[in-house]
C-alpha positions as CSV (number, residue, x, y, z in Angstrom):
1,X,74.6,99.5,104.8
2,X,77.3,99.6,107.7
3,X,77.7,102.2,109.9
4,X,81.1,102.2,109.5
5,X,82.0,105.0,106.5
6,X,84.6,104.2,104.7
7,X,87.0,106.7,103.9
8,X,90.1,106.9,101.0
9,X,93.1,109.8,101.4
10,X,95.8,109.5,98.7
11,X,99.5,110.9,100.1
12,X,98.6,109.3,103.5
13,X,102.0,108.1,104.4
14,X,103.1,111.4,105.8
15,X,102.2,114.7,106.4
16,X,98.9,116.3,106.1
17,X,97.6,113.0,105.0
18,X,99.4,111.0,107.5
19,X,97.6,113.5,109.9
20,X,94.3,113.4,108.7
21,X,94.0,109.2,108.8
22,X,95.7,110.2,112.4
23,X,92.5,112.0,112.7
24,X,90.2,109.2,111.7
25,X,91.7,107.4,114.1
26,X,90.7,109.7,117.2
27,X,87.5,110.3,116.3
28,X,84.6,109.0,118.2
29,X,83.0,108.0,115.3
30,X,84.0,104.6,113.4
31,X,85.5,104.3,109.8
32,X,87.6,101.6,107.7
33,X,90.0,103.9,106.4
34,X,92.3,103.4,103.2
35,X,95.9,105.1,104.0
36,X,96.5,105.9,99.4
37,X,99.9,105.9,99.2
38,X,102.9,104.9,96.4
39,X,104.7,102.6,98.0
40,X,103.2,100.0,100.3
41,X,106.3,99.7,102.3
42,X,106.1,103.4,103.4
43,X,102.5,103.2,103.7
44,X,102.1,99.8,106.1
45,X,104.7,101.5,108.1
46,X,103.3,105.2,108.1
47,X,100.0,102.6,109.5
48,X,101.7,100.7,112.0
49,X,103.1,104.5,113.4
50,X,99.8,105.9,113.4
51,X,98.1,103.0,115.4
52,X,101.0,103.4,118.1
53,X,100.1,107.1,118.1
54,X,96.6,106.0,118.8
55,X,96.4,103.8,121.5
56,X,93.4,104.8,122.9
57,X,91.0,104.0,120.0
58,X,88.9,101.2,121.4
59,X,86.3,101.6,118.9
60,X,85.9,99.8,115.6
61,X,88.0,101.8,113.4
62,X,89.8,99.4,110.9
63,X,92.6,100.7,108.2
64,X,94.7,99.3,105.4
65,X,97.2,100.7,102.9
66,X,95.9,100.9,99.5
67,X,99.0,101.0,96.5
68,X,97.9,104.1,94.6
69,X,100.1,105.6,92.3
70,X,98.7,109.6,90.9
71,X,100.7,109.3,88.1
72,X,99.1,105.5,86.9
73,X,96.2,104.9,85.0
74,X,97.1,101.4,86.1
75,X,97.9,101.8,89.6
76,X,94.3,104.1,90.0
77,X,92.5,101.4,88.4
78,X,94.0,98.8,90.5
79,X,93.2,100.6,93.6
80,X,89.4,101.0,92.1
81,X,89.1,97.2,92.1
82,X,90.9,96.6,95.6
83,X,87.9,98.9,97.0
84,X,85.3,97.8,95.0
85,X,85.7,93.9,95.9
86,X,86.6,95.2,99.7
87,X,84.7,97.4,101.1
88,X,82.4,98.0,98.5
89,X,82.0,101.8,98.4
90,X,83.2,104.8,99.3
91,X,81.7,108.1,101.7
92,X,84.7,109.9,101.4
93,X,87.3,110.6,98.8
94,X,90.0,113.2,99.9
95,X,92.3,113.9,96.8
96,X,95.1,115.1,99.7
97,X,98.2,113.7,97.5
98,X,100.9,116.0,95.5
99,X,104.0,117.2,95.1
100,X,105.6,120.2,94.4
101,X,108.8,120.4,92.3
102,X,109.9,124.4,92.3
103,X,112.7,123.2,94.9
104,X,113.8,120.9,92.1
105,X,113.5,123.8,89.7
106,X,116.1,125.9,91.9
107,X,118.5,123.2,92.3
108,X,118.6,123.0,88.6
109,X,117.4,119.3,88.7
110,X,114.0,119.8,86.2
111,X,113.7,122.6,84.3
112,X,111.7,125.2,84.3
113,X,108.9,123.5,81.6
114,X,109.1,120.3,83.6
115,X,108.5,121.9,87.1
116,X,105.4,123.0,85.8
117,X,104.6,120.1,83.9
118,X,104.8,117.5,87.0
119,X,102.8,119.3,89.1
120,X,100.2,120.0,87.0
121,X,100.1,116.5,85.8
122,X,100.5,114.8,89.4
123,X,98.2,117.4,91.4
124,X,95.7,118.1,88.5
125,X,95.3,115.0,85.8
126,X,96.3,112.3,88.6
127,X,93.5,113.7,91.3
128,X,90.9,114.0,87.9
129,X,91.6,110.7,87.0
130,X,91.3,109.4,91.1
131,X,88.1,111.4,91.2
132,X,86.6,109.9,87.8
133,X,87.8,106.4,88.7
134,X,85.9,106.5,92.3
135,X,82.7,108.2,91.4
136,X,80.7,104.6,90.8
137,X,81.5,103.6,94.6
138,X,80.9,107.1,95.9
139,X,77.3,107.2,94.3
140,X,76.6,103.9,96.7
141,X,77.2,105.6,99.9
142,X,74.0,107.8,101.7
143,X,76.3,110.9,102.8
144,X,79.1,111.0,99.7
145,X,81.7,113.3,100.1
146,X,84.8,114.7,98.0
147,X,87.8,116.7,99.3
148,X,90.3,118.3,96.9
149,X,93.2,120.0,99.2
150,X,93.6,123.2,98.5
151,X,97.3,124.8,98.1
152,X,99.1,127.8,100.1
153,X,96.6,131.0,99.2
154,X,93.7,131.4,96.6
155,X,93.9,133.8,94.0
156,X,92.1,136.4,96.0
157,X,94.1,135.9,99.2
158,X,97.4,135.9,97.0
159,X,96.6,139.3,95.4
160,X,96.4,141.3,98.8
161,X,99.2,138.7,100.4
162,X,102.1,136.8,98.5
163,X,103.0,134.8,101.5
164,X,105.7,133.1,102.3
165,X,107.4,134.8,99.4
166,X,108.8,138.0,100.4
167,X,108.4,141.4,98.3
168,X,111.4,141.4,95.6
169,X,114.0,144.2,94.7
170,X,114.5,145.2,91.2
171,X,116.8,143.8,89.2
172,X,117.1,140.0,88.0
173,X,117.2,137.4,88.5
174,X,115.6,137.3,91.5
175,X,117.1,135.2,94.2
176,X,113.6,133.8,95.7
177,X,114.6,130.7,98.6
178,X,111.2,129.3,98.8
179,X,109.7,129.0,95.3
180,X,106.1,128.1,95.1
181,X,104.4,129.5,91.7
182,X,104.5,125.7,90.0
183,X,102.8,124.3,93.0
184,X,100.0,127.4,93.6
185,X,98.9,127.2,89.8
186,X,98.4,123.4,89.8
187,X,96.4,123.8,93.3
188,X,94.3,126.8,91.7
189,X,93.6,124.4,89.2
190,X,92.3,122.0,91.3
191,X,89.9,124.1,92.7
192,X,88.3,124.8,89.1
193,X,88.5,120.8,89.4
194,X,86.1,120.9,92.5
195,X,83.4,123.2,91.0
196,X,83.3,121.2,87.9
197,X,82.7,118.2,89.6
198,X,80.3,120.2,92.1
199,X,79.0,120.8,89.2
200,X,78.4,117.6,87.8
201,X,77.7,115.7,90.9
202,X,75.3,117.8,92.6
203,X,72.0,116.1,91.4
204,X,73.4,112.6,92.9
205,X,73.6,114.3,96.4
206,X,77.1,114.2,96.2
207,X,78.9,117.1,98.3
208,X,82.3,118.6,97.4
209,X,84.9,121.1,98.8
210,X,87.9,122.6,98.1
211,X,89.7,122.8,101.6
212,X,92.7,124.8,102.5
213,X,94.4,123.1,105.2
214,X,96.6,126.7,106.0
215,X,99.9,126.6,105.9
216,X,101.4,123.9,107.5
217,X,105.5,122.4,108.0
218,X,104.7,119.2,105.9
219,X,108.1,119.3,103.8
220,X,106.6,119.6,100.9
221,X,108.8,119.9,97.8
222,X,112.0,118.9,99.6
223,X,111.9,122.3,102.0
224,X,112.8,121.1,105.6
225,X,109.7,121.4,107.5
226,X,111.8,123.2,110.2
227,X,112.3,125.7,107.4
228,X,109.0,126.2,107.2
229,X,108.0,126.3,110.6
230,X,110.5,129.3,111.3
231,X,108.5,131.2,108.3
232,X,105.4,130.3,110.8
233,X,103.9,126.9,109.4
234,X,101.4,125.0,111.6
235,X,101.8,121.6,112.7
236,X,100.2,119.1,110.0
237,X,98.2,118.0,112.7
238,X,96.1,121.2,111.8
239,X,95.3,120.7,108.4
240,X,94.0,117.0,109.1
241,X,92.0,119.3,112.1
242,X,90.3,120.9,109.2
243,X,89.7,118.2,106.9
244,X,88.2,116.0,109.3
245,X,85.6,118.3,110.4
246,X,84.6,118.7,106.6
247,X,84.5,115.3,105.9
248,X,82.1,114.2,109.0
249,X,79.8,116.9,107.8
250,X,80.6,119.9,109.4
251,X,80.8,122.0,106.2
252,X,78.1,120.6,104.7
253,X,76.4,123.6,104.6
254,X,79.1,125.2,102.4
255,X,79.6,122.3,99.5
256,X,80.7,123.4,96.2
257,X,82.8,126.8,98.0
258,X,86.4,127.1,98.5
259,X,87.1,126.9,102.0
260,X,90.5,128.5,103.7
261,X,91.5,127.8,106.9
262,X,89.8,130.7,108.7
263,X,86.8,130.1,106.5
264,X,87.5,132.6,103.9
265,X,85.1,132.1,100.6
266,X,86.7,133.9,97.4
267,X,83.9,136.3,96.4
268,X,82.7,134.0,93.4
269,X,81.8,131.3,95.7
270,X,80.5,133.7,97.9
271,X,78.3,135.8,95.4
272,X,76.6,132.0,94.1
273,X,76.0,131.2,97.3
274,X,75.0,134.5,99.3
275,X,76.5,132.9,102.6
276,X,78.9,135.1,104.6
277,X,82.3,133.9,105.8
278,X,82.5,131.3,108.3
279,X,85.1,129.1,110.2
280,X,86.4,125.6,111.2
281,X,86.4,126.8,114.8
């Protein structure tokens, strides 16, 4: 088997994707890395961006943009069969794609059913059905790994800390600038999805995370990522920080546990486990 891993992110054309592949890229170690993305205009030139960005990387990292649409059966199933008759298998799956649609709520352009709808249908059946699809060519790698991005906060963390939402005054309706429930419940979700497939994948040697990037100005939703700088996002650049150093085995030691950005464990990982909190740095 090569040495080179080879590594799929979905939503790689920009943002915490875009900065993970980035990632890849500056490693020391090599990978043939699939940039998953809708469109494959966006996506060979989200590629052709990071490879200037990179001009350094001398060894034998290879990429190519792989059409893969969350929200398509057909589109996941042709993606399975580009890999499968390319490369062959797969190391690493990070399920990094999504979408949030509570901006679209405000602006009156979904409703409030349909907000909550997409994203659960994008962020939670598409990455299910991306997972499901790529399991065969992950059980032919030695070291397979699975990423599922985390959201904002867990539920634990949200409970003592709502942020970015500030506290509300009585009255309604409330008047709320930066609306994020649709999104946090679909990504809570996926985090039931990693410790089912934990779960079920743990006899094959297959390790899996949920992994909070933090907070990071990514745009997400259609809020200007300047907007969300000021409320004291990160640069994307950190969330592909912490990814990477999950998927080259860093975290190994804490597969099938919820990982924030500062390495906090809700206590039900925490109390199956027995481990105490640790961090990316």
């Amino acid at each position: 088997m090569s040495s080179k891993k080879v590594v799929l992110v979905t939503g790689a054309n920009n943002g915490i994707g875009y900065e993970t592949v980035k990632a890849f890229f500056q490693s020391p170690n090599p990978y043939h890395v699939y940039l998953g993305c809708r469109s494959l205009e966006r996506g060979t030139a989200a590629l052709e961006k990071i490879r200037a960005e990179c001009p350094n990387t001398s060894h034998a990292t290879t990429a190519e943009v792989l059409q893969i649409d969350l929200d398509s059966d057909e589109s996941i199933d042709k993606a399975f069969e580009v890999v499968n008759t390319g490369q062959g298998r797969l190391d690493v799956l990070i399920n990094n794609a999504g979408g949030a649609f509570d901006g679209d709520f405000l602006l009156g352009k979904v409703s409030l059913r349909d907000c909550f709808n997409k994203a659960y249908d994008l962020n939670v059946s598409g990455t299910n059905v991306v997972t499901w699809t790529f399991v065969p060519l992950l059980l032919k790698s030695d070291e397979p790994r699975i990423l599922f991005v985390a959201g904002l906060s867990q539920m634990i963390q949200a409970a003592e800390s709502y942020f970015p939402t500030p506290p509300q005054p009585a009255g309604w309706p409330k008047k709320i600038d930066f609306e994020t429930i649709g999104y946090r419940c679909s990504k809570t979700a996926m985090s039931m999805l990693m410790l089912d497939w934990n779960h079920k994948l743990k006899e094959d040697g297959v390790k899996v995370f949920s992994v909070s990037p933090g907070f990071c100005a990514t745009g997400l939703g259609n809020v200007g990522a300047d907007m969300m700088a000021a409320m004291g996002a990160e640069h994307p650049s950190e969330g592909g920080r912490r990814l990477i150093a999950v998927a080259e085995g860093n975290r190994d030691a804490d597969a099938g546990k919820i990982l924030d950005k500062v390495g906090f464990l809700p206590w039900f990982c925490q109390s199956m486990a027995g481990n105490k909190e640790s961090n990316f740095d």
